[in-house]
DSSP file (Angstrom, degrees, kcal/mol; ACC not computed):
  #  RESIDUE AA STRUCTURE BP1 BP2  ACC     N-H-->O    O-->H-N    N-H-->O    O-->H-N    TCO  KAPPA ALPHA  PHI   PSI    X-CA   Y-CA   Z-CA
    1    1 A X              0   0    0      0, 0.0     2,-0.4     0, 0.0     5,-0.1   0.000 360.0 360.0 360.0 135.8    7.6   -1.4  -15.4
    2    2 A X    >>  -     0   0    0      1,-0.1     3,-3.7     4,-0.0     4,-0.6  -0.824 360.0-111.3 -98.0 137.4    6.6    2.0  -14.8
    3    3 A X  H >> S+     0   0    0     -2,-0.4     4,-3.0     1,-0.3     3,-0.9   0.722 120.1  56.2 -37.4 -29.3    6.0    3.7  -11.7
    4    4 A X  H 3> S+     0   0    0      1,-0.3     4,-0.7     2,-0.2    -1,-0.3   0.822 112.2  51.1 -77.0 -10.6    2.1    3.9  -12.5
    5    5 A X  H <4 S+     0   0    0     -3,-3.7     4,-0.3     2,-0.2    -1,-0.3   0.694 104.5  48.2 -66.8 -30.2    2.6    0.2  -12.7
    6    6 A X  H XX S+     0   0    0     -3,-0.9     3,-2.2    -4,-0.6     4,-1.9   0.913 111.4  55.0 -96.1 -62.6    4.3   -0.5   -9.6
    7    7 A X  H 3X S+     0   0    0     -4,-3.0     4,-2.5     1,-0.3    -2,-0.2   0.664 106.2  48.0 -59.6 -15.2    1.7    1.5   -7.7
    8    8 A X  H 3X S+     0   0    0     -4,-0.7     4,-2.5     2,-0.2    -1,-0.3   0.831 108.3  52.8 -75.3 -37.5   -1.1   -0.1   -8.8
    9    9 A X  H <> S+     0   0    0     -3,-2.2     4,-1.8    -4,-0.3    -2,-0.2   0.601 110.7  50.4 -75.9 -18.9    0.3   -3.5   -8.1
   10   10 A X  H  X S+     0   0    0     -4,-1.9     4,-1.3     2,-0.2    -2,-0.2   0.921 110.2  48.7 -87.6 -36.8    1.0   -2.2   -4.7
   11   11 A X  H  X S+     0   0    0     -4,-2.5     4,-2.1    -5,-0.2     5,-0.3   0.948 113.1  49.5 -44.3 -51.9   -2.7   -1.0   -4.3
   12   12 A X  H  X S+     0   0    0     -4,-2.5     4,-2.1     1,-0.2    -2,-0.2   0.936 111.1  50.1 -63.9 -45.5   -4.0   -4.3   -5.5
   13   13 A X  H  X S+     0   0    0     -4,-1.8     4,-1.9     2,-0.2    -1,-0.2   0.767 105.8  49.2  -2.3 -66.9   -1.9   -6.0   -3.3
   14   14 A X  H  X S+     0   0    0     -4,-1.3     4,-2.6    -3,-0.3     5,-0.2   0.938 112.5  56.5 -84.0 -53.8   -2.8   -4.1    0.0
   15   15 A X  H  X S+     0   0    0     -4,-2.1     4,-1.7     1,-0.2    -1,-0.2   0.924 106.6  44.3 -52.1 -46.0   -6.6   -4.8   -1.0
   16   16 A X  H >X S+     0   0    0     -4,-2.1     4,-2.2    -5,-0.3     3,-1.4   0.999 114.6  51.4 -69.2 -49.0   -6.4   -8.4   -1.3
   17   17 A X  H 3X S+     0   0    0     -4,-1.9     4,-2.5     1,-0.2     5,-0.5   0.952 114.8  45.0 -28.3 -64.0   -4.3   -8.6    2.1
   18   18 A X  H 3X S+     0   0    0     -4,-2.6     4,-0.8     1,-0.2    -1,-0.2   0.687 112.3  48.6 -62.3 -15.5   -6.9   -6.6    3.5
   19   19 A X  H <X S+     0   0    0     -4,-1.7     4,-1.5    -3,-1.4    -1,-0.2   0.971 121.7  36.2 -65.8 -53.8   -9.7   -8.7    1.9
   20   20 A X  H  X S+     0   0    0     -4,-2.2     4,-2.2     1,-0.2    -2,-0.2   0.647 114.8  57.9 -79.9 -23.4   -8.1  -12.0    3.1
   21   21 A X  H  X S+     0   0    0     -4,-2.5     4,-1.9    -5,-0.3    -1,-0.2   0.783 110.1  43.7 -91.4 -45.8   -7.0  -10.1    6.4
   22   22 A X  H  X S+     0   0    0     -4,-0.8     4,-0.8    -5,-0.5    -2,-0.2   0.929 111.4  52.8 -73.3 -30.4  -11.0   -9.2    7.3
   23   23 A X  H  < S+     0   0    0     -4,-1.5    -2,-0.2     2,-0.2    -3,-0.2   0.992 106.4  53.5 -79.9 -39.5  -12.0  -12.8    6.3
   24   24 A X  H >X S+     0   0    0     -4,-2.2     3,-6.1     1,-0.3     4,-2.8   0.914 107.0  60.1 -22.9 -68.9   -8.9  -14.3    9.2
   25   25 A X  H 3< S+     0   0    0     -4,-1.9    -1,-0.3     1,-0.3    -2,-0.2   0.896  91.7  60.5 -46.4 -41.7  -10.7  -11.9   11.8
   26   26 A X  T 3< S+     0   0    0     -4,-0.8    -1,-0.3     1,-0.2    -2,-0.2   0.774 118.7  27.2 -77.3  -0.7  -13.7  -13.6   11.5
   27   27 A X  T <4 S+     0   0    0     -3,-6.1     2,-0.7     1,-0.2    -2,-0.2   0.689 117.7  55.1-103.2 -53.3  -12.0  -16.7   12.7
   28   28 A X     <  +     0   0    0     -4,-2.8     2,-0.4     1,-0.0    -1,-0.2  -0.691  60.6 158.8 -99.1 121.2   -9.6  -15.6   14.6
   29   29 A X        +     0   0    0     -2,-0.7     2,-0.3    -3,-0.1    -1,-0.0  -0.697  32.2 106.3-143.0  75.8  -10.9  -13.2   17.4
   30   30 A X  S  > S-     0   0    0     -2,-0.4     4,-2.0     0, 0.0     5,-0.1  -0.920  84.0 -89.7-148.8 161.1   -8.4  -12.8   20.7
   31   31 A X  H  > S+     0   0    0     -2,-0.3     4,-0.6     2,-0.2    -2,-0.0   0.534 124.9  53.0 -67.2  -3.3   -6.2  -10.7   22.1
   32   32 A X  H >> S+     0   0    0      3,-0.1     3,-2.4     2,-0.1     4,-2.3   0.937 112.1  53.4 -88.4 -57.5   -2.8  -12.1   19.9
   33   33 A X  H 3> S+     0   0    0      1,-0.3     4,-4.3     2,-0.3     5,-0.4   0.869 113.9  39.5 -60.0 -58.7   -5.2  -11.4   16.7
   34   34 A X  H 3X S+     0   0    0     -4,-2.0     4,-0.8     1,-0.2    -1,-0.3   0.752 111.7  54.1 -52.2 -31.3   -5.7   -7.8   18.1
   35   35 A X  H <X S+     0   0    0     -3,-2.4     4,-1.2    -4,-0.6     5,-0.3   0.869 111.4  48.9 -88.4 -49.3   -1.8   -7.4   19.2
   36   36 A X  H >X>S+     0   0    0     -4,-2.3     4,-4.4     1,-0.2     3,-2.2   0.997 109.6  58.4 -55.2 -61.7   -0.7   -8.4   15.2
   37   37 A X  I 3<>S+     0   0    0     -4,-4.3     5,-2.1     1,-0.2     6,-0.4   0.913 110.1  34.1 -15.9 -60.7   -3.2   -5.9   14.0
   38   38 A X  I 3<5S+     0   0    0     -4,-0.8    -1,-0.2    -5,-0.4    -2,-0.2   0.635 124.9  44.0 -94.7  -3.5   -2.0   -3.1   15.5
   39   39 A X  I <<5S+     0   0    0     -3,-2.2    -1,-0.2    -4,-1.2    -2,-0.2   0.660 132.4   8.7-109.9 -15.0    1.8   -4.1   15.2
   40   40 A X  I  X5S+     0   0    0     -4,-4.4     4,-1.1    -5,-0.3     5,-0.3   0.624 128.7  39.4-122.6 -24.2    1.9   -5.4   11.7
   41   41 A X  I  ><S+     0   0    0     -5,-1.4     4,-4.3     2,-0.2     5,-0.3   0.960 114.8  50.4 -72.3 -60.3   -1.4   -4.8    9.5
   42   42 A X  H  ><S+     0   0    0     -5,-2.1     4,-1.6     1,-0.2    -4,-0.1   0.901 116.8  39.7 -51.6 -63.3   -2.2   -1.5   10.7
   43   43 A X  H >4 S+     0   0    0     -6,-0.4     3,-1.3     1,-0.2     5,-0.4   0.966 112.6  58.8 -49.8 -52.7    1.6    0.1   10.0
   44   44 A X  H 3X S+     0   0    0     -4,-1.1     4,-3.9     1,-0.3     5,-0.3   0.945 106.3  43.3 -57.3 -44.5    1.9   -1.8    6.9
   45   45 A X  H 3X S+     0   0    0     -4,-4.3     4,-0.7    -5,-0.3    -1,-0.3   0.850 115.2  48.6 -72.6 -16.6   -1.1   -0.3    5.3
   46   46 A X  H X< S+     0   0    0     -4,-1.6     2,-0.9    -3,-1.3     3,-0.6   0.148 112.6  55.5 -89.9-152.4    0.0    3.2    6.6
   47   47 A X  H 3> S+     0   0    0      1,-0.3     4,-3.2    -2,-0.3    -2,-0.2  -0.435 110.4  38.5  88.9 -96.8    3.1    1.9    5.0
   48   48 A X  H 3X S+     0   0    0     -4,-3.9     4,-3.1    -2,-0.9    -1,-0.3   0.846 112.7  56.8 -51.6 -32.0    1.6    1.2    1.5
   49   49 A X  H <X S+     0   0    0     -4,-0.7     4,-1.9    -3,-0.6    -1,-0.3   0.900 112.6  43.0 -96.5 -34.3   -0.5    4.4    1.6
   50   50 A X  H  > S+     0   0    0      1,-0.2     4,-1.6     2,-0.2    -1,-0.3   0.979 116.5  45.6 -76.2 -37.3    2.6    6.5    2.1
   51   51 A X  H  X S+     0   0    0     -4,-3.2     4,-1.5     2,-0.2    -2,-0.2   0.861 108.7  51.2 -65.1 -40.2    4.6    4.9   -0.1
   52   52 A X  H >X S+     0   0    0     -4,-3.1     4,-1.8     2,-0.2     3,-1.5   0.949 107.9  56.6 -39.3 -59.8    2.2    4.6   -3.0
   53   53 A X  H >X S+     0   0    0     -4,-1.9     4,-0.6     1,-0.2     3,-0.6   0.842 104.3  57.7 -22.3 -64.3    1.7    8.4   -2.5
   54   54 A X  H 3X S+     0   0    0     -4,-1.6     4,-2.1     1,-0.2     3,-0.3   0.771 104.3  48.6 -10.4 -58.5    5.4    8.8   -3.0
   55   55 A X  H <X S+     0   0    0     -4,-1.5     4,-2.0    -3,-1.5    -1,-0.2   0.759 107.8  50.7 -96.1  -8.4    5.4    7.3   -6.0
   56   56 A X  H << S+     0   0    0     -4,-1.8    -1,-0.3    -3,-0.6    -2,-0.2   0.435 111.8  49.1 -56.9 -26.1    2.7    9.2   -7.4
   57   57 A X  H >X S+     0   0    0     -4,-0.6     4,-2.6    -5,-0.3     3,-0.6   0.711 107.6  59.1 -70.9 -47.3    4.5   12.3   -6.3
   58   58 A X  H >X S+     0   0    0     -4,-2.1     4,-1.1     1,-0.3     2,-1.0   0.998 108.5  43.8 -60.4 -72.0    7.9   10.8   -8.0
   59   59 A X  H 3< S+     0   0    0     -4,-2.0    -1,-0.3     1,-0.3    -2,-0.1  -0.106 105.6  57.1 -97.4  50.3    6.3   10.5  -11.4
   60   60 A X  H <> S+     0   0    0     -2,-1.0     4,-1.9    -3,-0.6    -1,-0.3   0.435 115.1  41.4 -57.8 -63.3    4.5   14.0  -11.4
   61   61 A X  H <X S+     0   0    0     -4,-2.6     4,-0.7    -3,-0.7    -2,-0.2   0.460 120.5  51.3 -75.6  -3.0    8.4   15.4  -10.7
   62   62 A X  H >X S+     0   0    0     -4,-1.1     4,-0.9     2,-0.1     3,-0.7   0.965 113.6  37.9 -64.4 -78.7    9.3   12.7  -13.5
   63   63 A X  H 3> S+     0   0    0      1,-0.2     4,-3.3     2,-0.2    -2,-0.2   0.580 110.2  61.0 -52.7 -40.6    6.9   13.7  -15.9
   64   64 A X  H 3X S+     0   0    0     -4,-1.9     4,-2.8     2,-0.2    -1,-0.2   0.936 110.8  46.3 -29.3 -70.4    7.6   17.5  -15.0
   65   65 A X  H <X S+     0   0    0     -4,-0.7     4,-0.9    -3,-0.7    -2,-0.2   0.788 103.1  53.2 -33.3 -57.6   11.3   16.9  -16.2
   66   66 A X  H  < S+     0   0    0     -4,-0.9     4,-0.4     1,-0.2    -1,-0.2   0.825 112.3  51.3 -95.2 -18.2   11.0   15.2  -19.0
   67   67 A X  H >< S+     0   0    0     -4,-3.3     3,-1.9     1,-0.1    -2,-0.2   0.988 113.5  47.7 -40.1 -56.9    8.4   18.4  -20.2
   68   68 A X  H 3< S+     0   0    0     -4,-2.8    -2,-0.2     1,-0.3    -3,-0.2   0.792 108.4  50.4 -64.6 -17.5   10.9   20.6  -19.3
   69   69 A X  T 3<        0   0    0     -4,-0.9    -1,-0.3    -5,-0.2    -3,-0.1   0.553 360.0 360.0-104.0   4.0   13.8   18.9  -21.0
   70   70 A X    <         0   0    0     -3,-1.9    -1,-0.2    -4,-0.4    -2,-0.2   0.453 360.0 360.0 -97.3 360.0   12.3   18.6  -24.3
């Protein structure tokens, strides 16, 4: 697998959470719903968004390299 591979499957990921995550909310509508939000959804997608970045970053400085070393 290649990095642009893994990140893509972690973007598709985090969108279907979030799909499945918006349809929950429309059931579940309390203050524990609100208190998970904001201690596990909300970090996890700030999470995802940094790491993906990352790895988008990674195989720029990859791809950089293996110009430079040929």
């Amino acid at each position: 697998m290649t990095s642009g591979v893994g990140t893509v499957q972690l973007v598709d990921g985090m969108k279907k959470m979030i799909t499945k995550w918006e349809e929950t909310k429309a059931y579940w509508d309390d203050a524990v719903r609100r208190e998970f939000e904001q201690k596990f959804i909300e970090p996890l997608i700030s999470q995802i968004k940094t790491t993906t970045q990352a790895q988008e970053d990674l195989a720029r400085m990859m791809q950089a390299c293996y110009h430079d070393c040929k």
